[in-house]
DOZANU-542550 format. One record per residue (C-alpha): residue number from 1; residue in one letter; x, y, z. Coordinates in nm, 2 decimals. Layout:
<pt NUM 'a' <X Y Z>>;
...
This chain:
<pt 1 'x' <0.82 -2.22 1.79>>;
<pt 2 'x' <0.87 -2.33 1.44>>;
<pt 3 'x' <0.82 -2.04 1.13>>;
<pt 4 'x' <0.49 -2.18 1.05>>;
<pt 5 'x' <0.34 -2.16 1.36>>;
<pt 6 'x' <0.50 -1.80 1.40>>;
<pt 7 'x' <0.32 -1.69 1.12>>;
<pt 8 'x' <0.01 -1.86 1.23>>;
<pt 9 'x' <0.02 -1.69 1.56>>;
<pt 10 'x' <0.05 -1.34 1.38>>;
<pt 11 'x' <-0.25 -1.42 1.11>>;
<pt 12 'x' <-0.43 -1.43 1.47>>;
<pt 13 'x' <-0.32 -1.16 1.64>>;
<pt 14 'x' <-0.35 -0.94 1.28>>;
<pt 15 'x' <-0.72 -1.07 1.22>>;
<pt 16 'x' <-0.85 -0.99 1.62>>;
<pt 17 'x' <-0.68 -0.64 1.58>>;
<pt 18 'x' <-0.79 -0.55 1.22>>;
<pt 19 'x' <-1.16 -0.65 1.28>>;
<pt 20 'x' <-1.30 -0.33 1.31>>;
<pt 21 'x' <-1.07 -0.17 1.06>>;
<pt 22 'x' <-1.19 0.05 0.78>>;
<pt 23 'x' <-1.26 -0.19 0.46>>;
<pt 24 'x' <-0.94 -0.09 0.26>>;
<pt 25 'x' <-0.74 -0.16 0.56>>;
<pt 26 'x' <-0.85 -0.49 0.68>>;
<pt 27 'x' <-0.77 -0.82 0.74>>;
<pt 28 'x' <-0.90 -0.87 0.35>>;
<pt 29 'x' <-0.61 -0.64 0.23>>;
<pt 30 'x' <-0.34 -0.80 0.47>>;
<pt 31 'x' <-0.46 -1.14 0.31>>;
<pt 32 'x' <-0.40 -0.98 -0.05>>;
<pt 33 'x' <-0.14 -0.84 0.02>>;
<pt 34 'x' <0.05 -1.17 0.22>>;
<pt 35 'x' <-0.08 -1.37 -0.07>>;
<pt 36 'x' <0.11 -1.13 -0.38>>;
<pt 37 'x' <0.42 -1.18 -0.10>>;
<pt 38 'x' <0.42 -1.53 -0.15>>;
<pt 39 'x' <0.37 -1.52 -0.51>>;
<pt 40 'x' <0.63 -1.25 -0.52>>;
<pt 41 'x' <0.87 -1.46 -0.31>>;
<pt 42 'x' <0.90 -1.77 -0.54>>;
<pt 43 'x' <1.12 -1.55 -0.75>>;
<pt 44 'x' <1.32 -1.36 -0.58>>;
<pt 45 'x' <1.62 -1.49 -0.29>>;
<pt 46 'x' <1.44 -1.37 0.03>>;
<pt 47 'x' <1.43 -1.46 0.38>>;
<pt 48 'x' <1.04 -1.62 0.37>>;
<pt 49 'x' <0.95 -1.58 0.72>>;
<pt 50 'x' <1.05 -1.18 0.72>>;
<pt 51 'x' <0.88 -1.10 0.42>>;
<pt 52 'x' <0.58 -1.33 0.54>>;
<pt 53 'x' <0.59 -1.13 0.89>>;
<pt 54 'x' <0.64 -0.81 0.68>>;
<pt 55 'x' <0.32 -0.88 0.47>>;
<pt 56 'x' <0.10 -0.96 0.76>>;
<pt 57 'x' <0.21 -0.68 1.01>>;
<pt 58 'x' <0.28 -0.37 0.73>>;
<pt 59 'x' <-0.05 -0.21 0.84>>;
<pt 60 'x' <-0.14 -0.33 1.22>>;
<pt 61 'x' <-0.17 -0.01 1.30>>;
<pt 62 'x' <-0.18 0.23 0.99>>;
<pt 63 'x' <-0.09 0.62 1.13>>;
<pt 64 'x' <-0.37 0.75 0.91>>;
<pt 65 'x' <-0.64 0.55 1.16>>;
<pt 66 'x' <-0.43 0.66 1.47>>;
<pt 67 'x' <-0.38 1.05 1.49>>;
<pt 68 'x' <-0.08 1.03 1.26>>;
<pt 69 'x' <0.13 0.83 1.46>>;
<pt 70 'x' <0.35 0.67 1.27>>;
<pt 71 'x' <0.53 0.48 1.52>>;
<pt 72 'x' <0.27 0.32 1.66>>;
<pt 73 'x' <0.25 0.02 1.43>>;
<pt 74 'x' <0.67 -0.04 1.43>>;
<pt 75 'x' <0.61 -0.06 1.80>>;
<pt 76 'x' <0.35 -0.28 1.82>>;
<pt 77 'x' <0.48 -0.53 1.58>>;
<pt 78 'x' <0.84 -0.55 1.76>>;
<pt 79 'x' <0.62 -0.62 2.14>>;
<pt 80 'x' <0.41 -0.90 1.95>>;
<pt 81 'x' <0.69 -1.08 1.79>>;
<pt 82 'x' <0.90 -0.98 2.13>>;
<pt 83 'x' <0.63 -1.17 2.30>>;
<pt 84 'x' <0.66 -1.50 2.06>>;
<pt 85 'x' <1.03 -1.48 2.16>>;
<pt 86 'x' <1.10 -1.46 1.73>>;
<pt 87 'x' <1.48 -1.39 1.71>>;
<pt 88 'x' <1.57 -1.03 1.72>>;
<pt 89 'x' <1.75 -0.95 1.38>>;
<pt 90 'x' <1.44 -1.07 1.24>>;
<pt 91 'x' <1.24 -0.85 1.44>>;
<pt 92 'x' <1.42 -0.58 1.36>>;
<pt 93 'x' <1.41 -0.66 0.99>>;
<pt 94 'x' <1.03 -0.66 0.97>>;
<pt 95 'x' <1.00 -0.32 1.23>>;
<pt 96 'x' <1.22 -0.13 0.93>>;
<pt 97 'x' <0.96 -0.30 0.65>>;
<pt 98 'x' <0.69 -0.16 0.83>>;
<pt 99 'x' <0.84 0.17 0.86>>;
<pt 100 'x' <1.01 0.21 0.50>>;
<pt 101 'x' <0.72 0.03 0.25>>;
<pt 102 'x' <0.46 0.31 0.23>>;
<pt 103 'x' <0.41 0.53 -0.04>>;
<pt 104 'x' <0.42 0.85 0.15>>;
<pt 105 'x' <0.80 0.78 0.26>>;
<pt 106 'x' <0.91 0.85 -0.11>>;
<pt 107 'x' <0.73 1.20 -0.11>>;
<pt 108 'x' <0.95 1.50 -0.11>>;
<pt 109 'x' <1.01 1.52 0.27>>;
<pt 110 'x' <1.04 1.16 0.27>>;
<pt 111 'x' <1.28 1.09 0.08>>;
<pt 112 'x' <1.59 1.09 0.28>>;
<pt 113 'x' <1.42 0.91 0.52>>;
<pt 114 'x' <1.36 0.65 0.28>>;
<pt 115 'x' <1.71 0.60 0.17>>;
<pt 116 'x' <1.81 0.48 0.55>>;
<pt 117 'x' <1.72 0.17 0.49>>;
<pt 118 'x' <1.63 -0.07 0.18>>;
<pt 119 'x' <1.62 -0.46 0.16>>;
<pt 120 'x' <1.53 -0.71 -0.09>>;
<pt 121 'x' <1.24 -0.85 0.15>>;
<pt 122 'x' <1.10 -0.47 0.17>>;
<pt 123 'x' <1.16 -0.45 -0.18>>;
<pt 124 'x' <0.90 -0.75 -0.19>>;
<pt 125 'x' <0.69 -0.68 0.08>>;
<pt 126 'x' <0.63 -0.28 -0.11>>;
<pt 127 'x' <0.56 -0.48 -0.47>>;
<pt 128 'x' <0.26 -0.66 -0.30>>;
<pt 129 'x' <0.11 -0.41 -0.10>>;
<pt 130 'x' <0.13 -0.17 -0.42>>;
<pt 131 'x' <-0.02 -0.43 -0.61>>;
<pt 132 'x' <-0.34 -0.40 -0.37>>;
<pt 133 'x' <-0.39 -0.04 -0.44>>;
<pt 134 'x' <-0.39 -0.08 -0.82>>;
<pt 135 'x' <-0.64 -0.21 -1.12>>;
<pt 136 'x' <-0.99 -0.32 -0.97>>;
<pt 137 'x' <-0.91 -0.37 -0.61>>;
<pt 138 'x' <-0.71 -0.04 -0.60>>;
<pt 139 'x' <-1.01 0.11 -0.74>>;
<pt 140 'x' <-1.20 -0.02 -0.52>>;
<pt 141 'x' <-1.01 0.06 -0.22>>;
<pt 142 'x' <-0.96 0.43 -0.31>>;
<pt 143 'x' <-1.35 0.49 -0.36>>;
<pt 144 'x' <-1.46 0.34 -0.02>>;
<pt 145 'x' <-1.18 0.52 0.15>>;
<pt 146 'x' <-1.29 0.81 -0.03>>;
<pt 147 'x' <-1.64 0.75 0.14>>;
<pt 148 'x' <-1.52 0.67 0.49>>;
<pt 149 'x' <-1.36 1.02 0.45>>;
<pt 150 'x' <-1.66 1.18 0.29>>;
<pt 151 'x' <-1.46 1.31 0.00>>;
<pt 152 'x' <-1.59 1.41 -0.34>>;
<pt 153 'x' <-1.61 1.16 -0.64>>;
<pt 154 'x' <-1.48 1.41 -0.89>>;
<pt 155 'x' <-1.47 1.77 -0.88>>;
<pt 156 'x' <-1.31 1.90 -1.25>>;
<pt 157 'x' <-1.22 2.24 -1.09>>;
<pt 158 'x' <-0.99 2.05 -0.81>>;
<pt 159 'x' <-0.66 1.97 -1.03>>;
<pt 160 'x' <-0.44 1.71 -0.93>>;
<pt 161 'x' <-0.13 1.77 -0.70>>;
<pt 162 'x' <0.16 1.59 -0.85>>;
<pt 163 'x' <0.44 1.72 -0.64>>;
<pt 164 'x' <0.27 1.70 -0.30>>;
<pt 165 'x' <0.53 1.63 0.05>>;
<pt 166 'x' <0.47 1.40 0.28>>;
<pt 167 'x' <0.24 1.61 0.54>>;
<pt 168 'x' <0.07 1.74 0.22>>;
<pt 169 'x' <0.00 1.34 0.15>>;
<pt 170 'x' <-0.11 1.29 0.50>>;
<pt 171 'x' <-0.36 1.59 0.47>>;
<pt 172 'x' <-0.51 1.59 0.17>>;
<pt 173 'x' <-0.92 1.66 0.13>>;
<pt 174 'x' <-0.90 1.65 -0.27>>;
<pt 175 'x' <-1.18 1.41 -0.45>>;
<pt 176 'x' <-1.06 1.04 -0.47>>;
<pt 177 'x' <-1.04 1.09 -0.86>>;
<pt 178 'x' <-0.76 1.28 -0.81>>;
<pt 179 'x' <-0.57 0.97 -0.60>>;
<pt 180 'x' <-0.55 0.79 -0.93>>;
<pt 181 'x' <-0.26 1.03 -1.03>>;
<pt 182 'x' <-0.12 1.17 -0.72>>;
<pt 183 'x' <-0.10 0.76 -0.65>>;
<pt 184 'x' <-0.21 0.54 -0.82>>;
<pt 185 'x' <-0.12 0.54 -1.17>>;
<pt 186 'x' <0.26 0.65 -1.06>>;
<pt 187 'x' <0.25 0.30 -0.88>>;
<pt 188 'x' <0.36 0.05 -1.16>>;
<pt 189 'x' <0.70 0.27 -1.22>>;
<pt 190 'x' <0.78 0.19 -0.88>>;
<pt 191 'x' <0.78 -0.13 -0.88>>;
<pt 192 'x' <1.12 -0.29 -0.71>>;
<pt 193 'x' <1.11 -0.67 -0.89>>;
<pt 194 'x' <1.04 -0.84 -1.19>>;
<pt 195 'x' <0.73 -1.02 -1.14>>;
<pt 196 'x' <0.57 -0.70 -0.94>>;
<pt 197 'x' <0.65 -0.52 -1.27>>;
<pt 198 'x' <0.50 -0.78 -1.49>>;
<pt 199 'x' <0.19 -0.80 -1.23>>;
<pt 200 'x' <0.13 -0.42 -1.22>>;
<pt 201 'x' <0.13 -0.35 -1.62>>;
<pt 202 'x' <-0.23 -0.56 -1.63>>;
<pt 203 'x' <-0.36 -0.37 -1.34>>;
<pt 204 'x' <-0.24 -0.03 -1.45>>;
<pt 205 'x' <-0.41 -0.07 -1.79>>;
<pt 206 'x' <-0.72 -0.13 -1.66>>;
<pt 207 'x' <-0.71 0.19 -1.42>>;
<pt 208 'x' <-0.68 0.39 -1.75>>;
<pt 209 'x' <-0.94 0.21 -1.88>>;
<pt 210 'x' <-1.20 0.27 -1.59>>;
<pt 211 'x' <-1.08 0.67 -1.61>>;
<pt 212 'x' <-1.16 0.67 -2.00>>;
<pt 213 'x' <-1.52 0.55 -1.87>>;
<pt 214 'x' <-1.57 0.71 -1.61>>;
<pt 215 'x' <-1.49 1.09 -1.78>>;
<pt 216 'x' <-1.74 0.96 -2.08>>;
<pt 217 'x' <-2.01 0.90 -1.81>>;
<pt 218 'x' <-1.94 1.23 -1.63>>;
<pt 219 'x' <-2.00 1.40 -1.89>>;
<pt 220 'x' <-2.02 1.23 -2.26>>;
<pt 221 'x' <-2.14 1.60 -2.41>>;
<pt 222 'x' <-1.77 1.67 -2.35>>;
<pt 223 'x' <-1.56 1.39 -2.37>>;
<pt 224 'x' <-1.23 1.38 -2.51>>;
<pt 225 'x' <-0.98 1.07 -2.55>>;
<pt 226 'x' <-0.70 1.06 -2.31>>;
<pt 227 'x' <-0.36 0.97 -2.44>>;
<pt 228 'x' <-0.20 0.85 -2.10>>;
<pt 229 'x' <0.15 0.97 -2.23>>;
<pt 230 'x' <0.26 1.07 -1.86>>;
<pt 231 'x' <0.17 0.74 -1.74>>;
């Protein structure tokens, strides 16, 4: 089986077990996220096929839609490639993106767990999936999670947590404003290469901007101009 048809064996397997998935976790976000992989991957010296197999499989089975379980999505990756007989370094390449690229594994707790492993594929295969979660798409993404978890919009009286551990990640009920900077806004000084940097700043500027709206809308009686100096 050549690498092409590898990879168009997994955007099969990916889309039939996605297609119920909640909307920020679907096949549309694998596609988005495969997609800033390529376009990340024309400037960087990366095996193609792992970061392409990274991309497609980083979320087949995310622990937050499976009782936690964070090893359920390593494991069924390695069985489906196992099963298209894909050599087994590269297997075992993509099972560690898959276990290392999420946000929550650089959260207190998770930190030494994080420093097991790094790559320049997961370093490429984290820059497009953290592109997904910021600027209009991020936005997006955090409000109709929000929803599927019947969290508040807003609630000024519910500060942000900035120095939250993993399990305090995992378990978090606070309104999805409140994602913006326990997440999303630290995203763009995470960023691993060049061209993820230079694709997050446009992104991240226009979080800030749809903040500075939506605090004026919430209440314009009030309103002050944020300076953004932590971000």
């Amino acid at each position: 089986m050549t690498n092409s048809e590898i990879i168009e064996e997994t955007i099969v397997f990916v889309k039939e077990t996605l297609q119920n998935a909640e909307g920020g976790h679907d096949w549309f976000h694998i596609q988005r996220v495969f997609n800033n992989t390529i376009l990340i991957a024309k400037e960087e010296d990366v095996n193609v096929l792992v970061v392409s197999l990274g991309a497609l499989l980083h979320d087949i089975a995310d622990a937050k839609f499976n009782d936690g379980d964070e090893s359920l999505g390593p494991k069924m990756a390695e069985n489906f490639l196992l099963s298209l007989n894909v050599p087994i370094d590269t297997i075992n390449h993509v099972v560690k993106i898959i276990k290392f690229s999420s946000f929550k594994a650089g959260l207190s707790d998770g930190k030494i767990k994080k420093k097991l492993f790094t790559s320049k594929e997961l370093q490429v295969v984290q820059d497009a999936d953290r592109l997904d979660a910021i600027g209009a798409i991020g936005i997006a993404r955090a409000f109709n999670y929000g929803g599927f978890k019947n969290r508040m919009l807003y609630n000024p009286s519910t500060p942000p947590n900035l120095d939250m551990t993993n399990e305090e990640y995992k378990n978090s009920t606070a309104p999805t404003i409140n994602h913006f900077y326990e997440k999303l806004l630290l995203l763009k000084g995470k960023m691993n290469t060049e061209t993820g940097k230079r694709l997050a700043e446009e992104r991240h500027q226009y979080m800030l901007d749809y903040l500075e709206q939506f605090y004026y809308e919430w209440n314009p009686l009030s309103f002050k101009k944020h300076s953004w100096n932590l971000f």
